[in-house]
TORFI-613629 format. One record per residue (C-alpha): x, y, z; residue number from 1; residue in one letter. Coordinates in pm, 1 decimal. Each point is the difference from the previous one (the first is absolute). Layout:
TORFI-613629
PT        X        Y        Z num residu
PT        X        Y        Z NUM      A
...
//
This chain:
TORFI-613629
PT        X        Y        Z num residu
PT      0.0      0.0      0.0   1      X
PT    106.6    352.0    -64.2   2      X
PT   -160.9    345.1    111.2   3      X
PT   -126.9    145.9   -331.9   4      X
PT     11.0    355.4    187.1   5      X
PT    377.8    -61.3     50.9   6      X
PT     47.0   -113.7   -331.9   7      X
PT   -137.9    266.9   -189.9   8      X
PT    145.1    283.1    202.5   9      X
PT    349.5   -117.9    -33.7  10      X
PT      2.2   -247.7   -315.6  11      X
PT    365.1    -49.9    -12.3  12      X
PT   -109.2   -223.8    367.9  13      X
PT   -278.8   -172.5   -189.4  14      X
PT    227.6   -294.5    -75.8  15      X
PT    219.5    -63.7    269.3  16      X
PT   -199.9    108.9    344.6  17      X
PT   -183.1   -235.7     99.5  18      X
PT   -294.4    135.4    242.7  19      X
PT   -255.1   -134.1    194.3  20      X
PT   -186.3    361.1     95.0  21      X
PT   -349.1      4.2   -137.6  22      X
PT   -283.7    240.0     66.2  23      X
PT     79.6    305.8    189.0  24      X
PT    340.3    -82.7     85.4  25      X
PT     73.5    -25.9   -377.8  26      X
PT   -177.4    378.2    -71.8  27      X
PT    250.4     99.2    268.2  28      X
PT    281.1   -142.1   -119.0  29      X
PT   -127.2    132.7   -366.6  30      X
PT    -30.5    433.5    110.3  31      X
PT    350.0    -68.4    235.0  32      X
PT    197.3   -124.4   -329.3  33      X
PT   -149.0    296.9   -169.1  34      X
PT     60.3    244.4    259.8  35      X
PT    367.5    -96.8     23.8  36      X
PT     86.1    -98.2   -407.9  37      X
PT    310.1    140.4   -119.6  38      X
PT   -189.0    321.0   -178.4  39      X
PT   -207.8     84.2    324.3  40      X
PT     91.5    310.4    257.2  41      X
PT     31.4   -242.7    281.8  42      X
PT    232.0   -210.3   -165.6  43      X
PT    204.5    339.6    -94.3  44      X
PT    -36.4    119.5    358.4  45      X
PT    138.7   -323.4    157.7  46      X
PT    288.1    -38.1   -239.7  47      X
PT     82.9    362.7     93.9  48      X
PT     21.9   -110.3    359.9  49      X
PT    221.6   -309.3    -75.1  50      X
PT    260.7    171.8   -191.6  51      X
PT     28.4    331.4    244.1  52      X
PT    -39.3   -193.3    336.2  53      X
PT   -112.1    276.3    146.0  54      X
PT   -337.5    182.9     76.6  55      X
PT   -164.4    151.9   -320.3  56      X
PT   -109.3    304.6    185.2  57      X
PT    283.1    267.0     43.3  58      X
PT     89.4    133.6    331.6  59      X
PT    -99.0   -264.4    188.5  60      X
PT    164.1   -319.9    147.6  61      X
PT      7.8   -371.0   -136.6  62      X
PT   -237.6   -277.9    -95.7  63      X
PT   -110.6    -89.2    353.2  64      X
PT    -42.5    293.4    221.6  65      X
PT   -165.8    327.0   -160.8  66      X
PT    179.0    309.4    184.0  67      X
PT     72.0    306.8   -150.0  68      X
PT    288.4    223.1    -23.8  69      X
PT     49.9    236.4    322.1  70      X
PT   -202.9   -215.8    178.6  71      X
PT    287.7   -164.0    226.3  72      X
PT    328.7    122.5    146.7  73      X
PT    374.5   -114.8     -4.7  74      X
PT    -25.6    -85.0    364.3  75      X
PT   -284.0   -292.3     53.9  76      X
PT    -52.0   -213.6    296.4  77      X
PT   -145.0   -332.7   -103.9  78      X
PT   -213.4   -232.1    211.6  79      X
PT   -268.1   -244.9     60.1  80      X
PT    -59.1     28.5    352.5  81      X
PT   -257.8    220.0    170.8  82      X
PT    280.8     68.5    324.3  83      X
PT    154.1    176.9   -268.8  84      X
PT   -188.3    134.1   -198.4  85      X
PT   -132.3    200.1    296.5  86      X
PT    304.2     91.9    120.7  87      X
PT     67.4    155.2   -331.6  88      X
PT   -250.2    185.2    -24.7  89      X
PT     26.2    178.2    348.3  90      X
PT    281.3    192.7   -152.7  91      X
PT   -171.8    159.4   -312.4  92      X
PT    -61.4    360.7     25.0  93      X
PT   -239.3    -44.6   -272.4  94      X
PT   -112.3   -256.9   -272.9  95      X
PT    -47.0    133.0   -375.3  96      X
PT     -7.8   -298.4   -152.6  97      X
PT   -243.5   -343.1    110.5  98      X
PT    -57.7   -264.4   -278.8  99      X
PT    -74.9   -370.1     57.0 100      X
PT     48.0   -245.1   -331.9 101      X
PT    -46.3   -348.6     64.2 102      X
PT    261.8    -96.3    270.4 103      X
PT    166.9    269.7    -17.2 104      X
PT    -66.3    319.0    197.0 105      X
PT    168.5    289.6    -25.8 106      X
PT     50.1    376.9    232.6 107      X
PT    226.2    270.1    -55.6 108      X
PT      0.4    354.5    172.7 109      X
PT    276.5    175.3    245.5 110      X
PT    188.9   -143.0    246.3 111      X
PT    229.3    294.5    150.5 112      X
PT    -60.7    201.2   -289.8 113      X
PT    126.7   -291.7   -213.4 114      X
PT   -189.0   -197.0   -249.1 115      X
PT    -38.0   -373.7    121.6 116      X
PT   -213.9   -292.7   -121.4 117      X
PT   -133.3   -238.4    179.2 118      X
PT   -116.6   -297.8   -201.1 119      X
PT   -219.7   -318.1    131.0 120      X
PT    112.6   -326.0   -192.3 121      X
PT     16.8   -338.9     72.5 122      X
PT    381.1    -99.3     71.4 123      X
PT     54.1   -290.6   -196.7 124      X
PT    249.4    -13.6   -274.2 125      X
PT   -234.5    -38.3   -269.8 126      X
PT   -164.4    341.4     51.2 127      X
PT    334.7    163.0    127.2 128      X
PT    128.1   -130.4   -372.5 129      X
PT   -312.2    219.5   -145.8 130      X
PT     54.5    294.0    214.5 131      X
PT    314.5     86.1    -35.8 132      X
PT     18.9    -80.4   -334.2 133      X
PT   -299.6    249.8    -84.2 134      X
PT    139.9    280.5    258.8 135      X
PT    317.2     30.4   -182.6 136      X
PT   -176.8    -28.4   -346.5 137      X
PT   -189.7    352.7    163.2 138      X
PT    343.4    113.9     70.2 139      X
PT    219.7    -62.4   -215.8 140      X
PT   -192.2   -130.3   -320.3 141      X
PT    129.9   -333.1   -180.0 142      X
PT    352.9   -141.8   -134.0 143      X
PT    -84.6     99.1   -350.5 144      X
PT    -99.5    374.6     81.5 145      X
PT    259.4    249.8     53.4 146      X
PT     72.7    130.3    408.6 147      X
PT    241.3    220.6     -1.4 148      X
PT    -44.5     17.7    381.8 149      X
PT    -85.6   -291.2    240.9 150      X
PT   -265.8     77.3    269.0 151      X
PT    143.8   -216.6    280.7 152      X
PT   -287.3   -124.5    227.7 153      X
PT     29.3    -47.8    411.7 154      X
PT   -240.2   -322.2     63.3 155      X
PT    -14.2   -129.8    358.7 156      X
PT   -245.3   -290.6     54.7 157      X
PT   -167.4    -46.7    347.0 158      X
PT   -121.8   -342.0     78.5 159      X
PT    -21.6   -287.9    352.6 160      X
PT    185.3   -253.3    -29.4 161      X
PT      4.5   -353.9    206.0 162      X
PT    225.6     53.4    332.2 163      X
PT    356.7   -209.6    -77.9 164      X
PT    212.6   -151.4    244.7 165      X
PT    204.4    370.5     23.3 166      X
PT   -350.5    186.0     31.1 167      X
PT   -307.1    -32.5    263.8 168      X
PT   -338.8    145.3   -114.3 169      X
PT     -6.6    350.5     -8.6 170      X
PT    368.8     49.2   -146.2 171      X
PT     56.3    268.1   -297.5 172      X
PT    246.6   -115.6   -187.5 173      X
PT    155.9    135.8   -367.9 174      X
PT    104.8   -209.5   -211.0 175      X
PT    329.8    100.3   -160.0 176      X
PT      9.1   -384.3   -190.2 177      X
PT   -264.2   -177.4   -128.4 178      X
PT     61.8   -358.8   -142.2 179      X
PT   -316.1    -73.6   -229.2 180      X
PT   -107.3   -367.1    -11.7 181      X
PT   -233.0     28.7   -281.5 182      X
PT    100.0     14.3   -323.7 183      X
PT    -67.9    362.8   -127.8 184      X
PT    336.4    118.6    -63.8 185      X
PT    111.8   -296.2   -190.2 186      X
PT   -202.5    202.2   -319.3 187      X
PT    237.9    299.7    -14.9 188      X
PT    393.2     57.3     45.7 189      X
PT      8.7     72.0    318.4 190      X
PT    406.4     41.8     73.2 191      X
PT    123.2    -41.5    360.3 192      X
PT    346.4    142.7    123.6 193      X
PT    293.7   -176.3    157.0 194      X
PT   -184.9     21.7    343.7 195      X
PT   -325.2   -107.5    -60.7 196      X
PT    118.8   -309.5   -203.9 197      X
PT    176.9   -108.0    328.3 198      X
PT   -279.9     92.7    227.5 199      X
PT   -247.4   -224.0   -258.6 200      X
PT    254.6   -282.0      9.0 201      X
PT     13.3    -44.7    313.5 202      X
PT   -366.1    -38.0     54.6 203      X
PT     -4.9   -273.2   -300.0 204      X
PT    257.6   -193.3    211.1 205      X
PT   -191.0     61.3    350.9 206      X
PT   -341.8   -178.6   -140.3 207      X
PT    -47.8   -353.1     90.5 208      X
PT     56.2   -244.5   -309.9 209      X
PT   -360.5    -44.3    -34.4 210      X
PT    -38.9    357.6    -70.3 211      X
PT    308.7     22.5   -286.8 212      X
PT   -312.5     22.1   -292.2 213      X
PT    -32.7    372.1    114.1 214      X
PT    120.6    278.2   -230.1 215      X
PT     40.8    297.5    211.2 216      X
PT    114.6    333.0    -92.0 217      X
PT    108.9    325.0    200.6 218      X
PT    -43.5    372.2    -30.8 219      X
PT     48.4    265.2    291.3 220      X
PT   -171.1    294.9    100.7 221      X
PT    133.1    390.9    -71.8 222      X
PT    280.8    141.3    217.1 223      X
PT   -137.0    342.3    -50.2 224      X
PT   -349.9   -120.1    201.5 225      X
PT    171.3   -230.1    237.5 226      X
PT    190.2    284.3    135.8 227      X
PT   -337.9    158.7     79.4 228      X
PT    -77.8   -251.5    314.5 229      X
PT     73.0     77.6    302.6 230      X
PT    232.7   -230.7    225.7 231      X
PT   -243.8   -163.0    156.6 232      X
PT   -170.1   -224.8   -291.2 233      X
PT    151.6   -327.9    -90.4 234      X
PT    143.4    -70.2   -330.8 235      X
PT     31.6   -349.6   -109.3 236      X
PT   -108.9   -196.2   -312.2 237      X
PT   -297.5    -36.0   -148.8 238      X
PT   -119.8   -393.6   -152.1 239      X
PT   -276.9     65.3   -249.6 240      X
PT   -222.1   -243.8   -123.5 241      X
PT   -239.2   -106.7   -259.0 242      X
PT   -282.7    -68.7    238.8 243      X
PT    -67.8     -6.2    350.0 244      X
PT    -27.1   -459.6     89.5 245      X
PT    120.0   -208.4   -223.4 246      X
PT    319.4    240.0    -78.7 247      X
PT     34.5     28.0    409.8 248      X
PT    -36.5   -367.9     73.1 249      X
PT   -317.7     60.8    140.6 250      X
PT   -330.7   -257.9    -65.9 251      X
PT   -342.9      7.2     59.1 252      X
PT   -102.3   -293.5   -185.1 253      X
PT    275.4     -3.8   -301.7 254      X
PT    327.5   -133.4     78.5 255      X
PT    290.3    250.7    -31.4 256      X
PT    264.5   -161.9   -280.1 257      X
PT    295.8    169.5    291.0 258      X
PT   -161.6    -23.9    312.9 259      X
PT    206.7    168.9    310.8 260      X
PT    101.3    298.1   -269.1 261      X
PT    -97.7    301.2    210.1 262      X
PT    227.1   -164.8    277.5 263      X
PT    313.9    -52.5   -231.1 264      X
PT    -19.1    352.6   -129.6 265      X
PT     -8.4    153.3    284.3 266      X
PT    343.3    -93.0    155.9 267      X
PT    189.8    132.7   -313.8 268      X
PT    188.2    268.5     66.4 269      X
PT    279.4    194.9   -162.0 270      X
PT    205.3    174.1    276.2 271      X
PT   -202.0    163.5    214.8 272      X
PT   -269.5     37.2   -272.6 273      X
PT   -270.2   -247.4    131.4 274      X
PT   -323.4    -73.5   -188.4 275      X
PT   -258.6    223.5    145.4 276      X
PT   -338.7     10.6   -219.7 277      X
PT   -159.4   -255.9   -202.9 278      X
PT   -269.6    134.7   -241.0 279      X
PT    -67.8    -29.7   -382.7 280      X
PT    133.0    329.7   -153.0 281      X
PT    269.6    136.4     69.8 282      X
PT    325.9   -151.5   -248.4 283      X
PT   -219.4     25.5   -269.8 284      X
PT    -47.5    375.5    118.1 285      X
PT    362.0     75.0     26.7 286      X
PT     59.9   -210.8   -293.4 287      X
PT   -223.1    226.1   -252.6 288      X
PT    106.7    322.3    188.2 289      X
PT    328.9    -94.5    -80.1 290      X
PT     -7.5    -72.5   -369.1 291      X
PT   -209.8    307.7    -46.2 292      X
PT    231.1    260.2    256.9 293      X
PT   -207.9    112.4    236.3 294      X
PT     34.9     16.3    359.1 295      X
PT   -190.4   -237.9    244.3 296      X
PT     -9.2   -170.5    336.9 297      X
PT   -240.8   -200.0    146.8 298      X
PT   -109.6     19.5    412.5 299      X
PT   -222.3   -301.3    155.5 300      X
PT   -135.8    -20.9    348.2 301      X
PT      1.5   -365.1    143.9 302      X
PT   -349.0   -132.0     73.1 303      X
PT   -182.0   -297.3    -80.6 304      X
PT   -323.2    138.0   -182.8 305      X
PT   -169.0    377.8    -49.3 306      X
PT   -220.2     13.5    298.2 307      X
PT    372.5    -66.5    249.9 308      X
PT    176.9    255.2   -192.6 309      X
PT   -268.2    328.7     44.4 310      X
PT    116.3    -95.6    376.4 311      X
PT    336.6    164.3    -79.3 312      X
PT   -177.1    294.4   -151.7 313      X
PT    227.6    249.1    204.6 314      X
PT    329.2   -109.4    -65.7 315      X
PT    -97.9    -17.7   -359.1 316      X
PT   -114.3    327.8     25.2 317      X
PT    299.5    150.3    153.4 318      X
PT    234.0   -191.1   -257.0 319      X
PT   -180.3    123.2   -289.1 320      X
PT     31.4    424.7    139.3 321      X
PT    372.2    -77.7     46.1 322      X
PT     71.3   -141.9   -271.7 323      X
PT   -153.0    209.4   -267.6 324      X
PT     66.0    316.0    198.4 325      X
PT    374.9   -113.4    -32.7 326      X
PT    -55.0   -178.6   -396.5 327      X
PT   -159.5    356.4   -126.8 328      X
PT    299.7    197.6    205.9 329      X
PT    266.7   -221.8   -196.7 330      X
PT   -142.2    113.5   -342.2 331      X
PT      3.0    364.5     72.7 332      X
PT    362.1    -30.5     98.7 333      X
//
């Protein structure tokens, strides 16, 4: 049997598609063949898209989120928890910018005088990946255009994080390394120097046996940002992974392929640089920022879930003052 419909809006498929659509799925199949054949508008618009790879309408950002120009600033704090997210917002003078697409949401105003962004996303590496990519398109355009001048970008990512075997619930932390245990990076040329090669080699070699199918890779936060904290917050290293119980050795009902993982990666340390956060963003963060030169760091509070981290709401508070106070000092200088 073959769908007539089909057949006789695309007759080149007449005599090798086989179909087995008949009545009304066959009259759709028949008006979507016509409304994307070679000579239609759609057709013309899509292959448009595919060749640029980038958003058709000019002045604003890529083929995911639809922001316009002017509508963030070089300084953004990124973050999908509410602890956060408040805290944030307590230092705005004023907000002239709200917009909410999809999962992303998005504030900008003044923040001593300065303009700051504060942007609501979930912080896993696939939507990192999008994000960046999409705020530096705004910036700084694509490879093929010409910018004689590149906007560099200060990112820092707020997020909780499990507590470690270095770090009891309620811990801030920064990560200044972040080893990524999903496989995000492994799709660009992402180059590592002399140091981090070591630091990533010696993590390979601390993993059990069981564990040697992993494929880890290592980026590090800004210098610039980490000399914003104060004294008194811990840096260590960061262990990001792909999702939140299988990639931890954690079960419910499915049985983790390395269980105990959680426990092996927390006693690696290099030095006195201890592993201090595990979450599911952060080396593919530092990764991106890196290839693309901007700025970045990323700050987690130890706690277990959302509700036990609002109960460190004034520490997180008093963190975030300081350390944009001092972050928006540095620039002016």
């Amino acid at each position: 049997n073959r769908c007539s419909s089909f057949c006789r809006a695309e007759p080149s498929h007449s005599a090798t598609i086989p179909c087995y659509l008949t009545g009304c799925e066959g009259k759709f199949i028949s008006l979507f063949c016509k409304l994307f054949s070679q000579n239609s508008f759609f057709f013309k618009v899509f292959e448009m898209a595919a060749g640029t790879e980038t958003n058709l309408f000019p002045g604003r950002l890529g083929l995911y989120f639809d922001l316009e120009t002017g509508t963030i600033a070089d300084t953004v704090f990124i973050t999908d928890q509410v602890c956060w997210l408040q805290s944030i917002e307590k230092c705005f003078q004023s907000i002239g910018y709200q917009a909410e697409k999809g999962w992303l949401k998005i504030q900008t105003g003044l923040i001593h005088n300065q303009k700051v962004s504060l942007v609501y996303l979930p912080l896993s590496s696939a939507y990192i990946d999008i994000f960046l990519q999409e705020l530096d398109f705004l910036f700084n355009g694509t490879k093929t255009g010409e910018t004689p001048i590149h906007h560099t970008l200060r990112l820092v990512m707020l997020g909780i994080a499990l507590p470690t075997l270095h770090t009891g619930p309620g811990a801030l932390t920064a990560s200044s390394i972040a080893i990524g245990l999903d496989n995000l990076m492994h799709f660009y040329r992402l180059e590592n120097n002399a140091e981090e090669l070591f630091i990533l080699n010696a993590f390979l070699h601390h993993l059990p046996a069981q564990h040697k199918g992993i494929q880890p890779y290592i980026a590090t936060a800004s210098r610039s940002l980490l000399n914003c904290l104060s004294n008194d917050i811990t840096q260590g290293i960061t262990i990001s992974s792909p999702g939140y119980y299988g990639p931890r050795g954690y079960s419910l009902k499915l049985q983790p392929l390395y269980p105990g993982m959680t426990e092996s990666i927390s006693t690696f340390q290099n030095g006195a640089m201890k592993v201090a956060a595990m979450e599911m963003g952060a080396a593919a963060f530092y990764g991106l920022c890196h290839l693309l030169n901007h700025q970045c760091l990323s700050v987690y509070l130890t706690a277990n879930d959302e509700k036990s981290a609002l109960k460190h709401s004034v520490a997180i508070q008093i963190f975030t003052e300081s350390f944009i106070e001092t972050m928006l000092l540095m620039r002016k200088m």
